[in-house]
N, C-alpha and C positions, 0 to 999 in steps of 0.2 A: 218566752214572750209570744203573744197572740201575734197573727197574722195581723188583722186590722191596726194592731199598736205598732208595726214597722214603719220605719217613717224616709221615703221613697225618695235620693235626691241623684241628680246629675251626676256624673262620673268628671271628675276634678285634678285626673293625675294627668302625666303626661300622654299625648297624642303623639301617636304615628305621622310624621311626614308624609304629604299625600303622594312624593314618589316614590317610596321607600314600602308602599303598601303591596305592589305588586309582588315583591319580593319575600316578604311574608307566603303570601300563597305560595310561591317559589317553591320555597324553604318546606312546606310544607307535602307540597305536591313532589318533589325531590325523594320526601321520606317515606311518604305510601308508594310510589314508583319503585323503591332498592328496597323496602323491607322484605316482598318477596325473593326467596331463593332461588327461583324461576330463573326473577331478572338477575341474580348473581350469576345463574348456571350458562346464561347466553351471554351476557357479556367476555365471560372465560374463552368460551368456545370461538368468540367474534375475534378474540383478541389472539389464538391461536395460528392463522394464517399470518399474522405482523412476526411471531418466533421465528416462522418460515423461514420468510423473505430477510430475517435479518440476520437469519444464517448463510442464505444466499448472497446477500451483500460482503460480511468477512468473507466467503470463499472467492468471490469474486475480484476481492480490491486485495488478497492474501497469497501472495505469490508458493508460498511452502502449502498452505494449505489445498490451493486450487492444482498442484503437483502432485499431493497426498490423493484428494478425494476424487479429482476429475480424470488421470492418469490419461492424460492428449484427449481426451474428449470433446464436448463443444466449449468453444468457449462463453464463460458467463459475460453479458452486457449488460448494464446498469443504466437506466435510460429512460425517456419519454415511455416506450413503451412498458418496461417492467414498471414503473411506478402508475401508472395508467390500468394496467390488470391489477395491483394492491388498491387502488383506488377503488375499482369497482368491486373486488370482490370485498373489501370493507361497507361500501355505500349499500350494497343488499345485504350483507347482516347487519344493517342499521334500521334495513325495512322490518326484520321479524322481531329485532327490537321494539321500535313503534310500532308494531300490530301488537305487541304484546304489553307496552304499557300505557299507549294510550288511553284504552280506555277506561284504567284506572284513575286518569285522573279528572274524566268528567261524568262518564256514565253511570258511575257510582253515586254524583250528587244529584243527577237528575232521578235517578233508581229511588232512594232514599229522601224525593223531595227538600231536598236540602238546600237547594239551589237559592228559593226565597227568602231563608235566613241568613246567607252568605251575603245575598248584595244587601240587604236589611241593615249591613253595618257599614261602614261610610268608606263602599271602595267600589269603583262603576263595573260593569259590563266590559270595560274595557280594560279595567284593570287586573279583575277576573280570568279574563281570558287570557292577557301578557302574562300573568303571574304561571297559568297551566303551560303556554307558550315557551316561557323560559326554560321550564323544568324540564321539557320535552326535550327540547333542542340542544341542553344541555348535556345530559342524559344520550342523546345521539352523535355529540360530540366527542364524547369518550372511548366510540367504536371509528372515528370516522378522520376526521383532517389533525383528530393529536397524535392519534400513531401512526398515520403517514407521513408524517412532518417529523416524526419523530425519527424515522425511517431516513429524511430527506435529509437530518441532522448527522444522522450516521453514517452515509454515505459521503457526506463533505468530511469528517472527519477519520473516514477510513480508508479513500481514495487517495491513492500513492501521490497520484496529479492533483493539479489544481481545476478543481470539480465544483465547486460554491459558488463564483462571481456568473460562470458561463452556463446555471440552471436555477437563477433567482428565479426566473421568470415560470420555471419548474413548480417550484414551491407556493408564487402566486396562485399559478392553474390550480392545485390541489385546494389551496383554501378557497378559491373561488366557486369549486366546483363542489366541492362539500358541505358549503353555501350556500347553496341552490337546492341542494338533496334536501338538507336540515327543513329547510323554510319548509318547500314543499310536502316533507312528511311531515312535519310539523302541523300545516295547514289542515291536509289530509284526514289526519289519525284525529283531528280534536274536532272536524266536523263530523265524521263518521262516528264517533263513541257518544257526541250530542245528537245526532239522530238515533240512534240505536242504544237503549236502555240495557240490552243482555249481553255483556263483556262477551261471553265466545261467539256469540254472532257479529259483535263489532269486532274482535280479530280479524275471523273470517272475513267481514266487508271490506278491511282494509286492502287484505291479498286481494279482493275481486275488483277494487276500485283500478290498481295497478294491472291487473291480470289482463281483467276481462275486456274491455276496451282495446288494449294490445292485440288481444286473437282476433278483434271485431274490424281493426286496421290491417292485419294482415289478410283477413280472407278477402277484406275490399280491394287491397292492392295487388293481391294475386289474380282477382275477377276482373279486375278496371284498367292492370294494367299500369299504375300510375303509384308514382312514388307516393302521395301525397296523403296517402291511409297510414303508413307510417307515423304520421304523427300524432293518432290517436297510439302507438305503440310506444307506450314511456319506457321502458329498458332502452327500446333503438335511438329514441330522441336524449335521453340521458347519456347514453356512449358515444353518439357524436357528440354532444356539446362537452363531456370530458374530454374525448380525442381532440378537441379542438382547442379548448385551456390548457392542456397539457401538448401541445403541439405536437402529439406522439403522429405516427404512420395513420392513414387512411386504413377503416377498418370493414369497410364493405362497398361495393360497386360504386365507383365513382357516377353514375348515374342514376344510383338509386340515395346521394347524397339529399339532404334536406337544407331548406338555407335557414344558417343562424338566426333571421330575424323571425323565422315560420315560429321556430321552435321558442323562443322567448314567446311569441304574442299567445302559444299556447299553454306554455307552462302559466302566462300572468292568467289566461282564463280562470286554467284550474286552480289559483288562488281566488280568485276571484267569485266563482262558485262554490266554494270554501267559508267564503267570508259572508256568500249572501248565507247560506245553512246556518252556520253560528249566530247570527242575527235574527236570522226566525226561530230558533231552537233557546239561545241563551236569554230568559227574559225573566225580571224579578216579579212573578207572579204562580201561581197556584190554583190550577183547575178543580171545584168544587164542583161534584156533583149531590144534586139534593134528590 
């Protein structure tokens, strides 16, 4: 049949729910994020530190075994602080996670122009970006508060004593503070891969977003004297607010603390500036030059 003799009408079947569309992208962004083996190879390795620690847990709550393996050595403590170091060293291999899939999931449509036939179909800017939003965060949950908590599970149910009712508050910090990681790389990795079109330079920016600002706080607090450069240092500002959800021990000079509400009005910045990038970067339109 000719072209001209097709005869052109409305599309008649069922609609997507307009909540229900974000999760499409989701769904979607999900499957170009894992189909590299990359991202298989690091999630393993993320996940290797949790076998650890939860070998240290049986030897610890295991009275034959902690006789076997530790022979009067020191003794293992199960606590604010050991779950506070699994925490962190989880929450930064969650960073080279997000440096390595974020920009898969936007840099690629801005790269490929794709972007204006995306929002082209009846789903906003905002949904767009919840939809890449979910997949990330999702995706950095799998390294991050399930197998701490998974962890926090198994220690309630391998401690001799009664260990569960007197460290809820344990378990809150961990998801509260892995809460805060997610969002923030979250925010992070999907304005930086919308600024920057070449995946290994937006890897690269995400390490220098975190990094380099950190070195740029510490040289001004070591010149000035004054705690207060620290909190362009996001590792320092992220270990105290976990030390602090986590009620573990004080983890550097008490007079070089930071106070909780500094450190919140900075982290909201840094989404903040996050969201103005994706606002000016995310747009259903296409530069034509004649």
């Amino acid at each position: 049949m000719s072209v001209f003799e097709h005869d052109y009408r409305p599309y008649e079947g069922r609609l997507t729910s307009l909540g229900s569309r974000p999760l499409v992208l989701a769904r979607y962004a999900l499957h170009e994020a894992w189909s590299s083996k990359i991202t298989i190879g690091l999630f393993v390795l993320a996940l290797l530190p949790c076998l650890v620690q939860l070998v240290i847990i049986y030897v610890a709550d295991n009275p034959i075994a902690r006789a076997l393996i530790m022979r009067g050595g020191p003794t293992l403590t199960i606590g604010e602080s050991f779950f506070l170091q699994a925490l962190e060293t989880q929450c930064w291999f969650a960073l080279v996670l997000a440096a390595w899939i974020a920009p898969r999931l936007v840099s690629f449509d801005l790269g490929d122009n794709a972007l204006p036939i995306l929002l082209s179909h009846p789903v906003s800017r905002f949904g767009y970006l919840l939809g890449k939003f979910l997949a990330l965060a999702l995706s950095l949950s799998y390294v991050t508060w399930i197998p701490c908590l998974l962890l926090f599970v198994y220690q309630c149910y391998a401690s001799p004593q009664p260990w569960a009712m007197e460290h809820l508050s344990l378990a809150a910090g961990i998801f509260a503070g892995t809460v805060v990681w997610i969002v923030l790389l979250s925010m992070v990795g999907l304005a930086v891969s919308a600024w920057v079109k070449w995946r290994v330079i937006a890897t690269g920016a995400i390490f220098a977003v975190v990094f380099v600002p950190a070195g740029v706080g510490g040289i001004a607090s070591a010149i000035l004297r004054t705690k207060w450069g620290l909190l362009l240092n996001l590792p320092v500002v992220m270990s105290e607010l976990w030390q602090r959800m986590l009620g573990a021990p004080a983890i550097i000079n008490p007079r070089m603390e930071l106070p909780t509400l500094a450190m919140a009005v900075v982290l909201v910045i840094a989404c903040l500036l996050c969201v103005a990038v994706l606002n000016a970067r995310i747009r259903a339109r296409e530069v034509v030059r004649g």
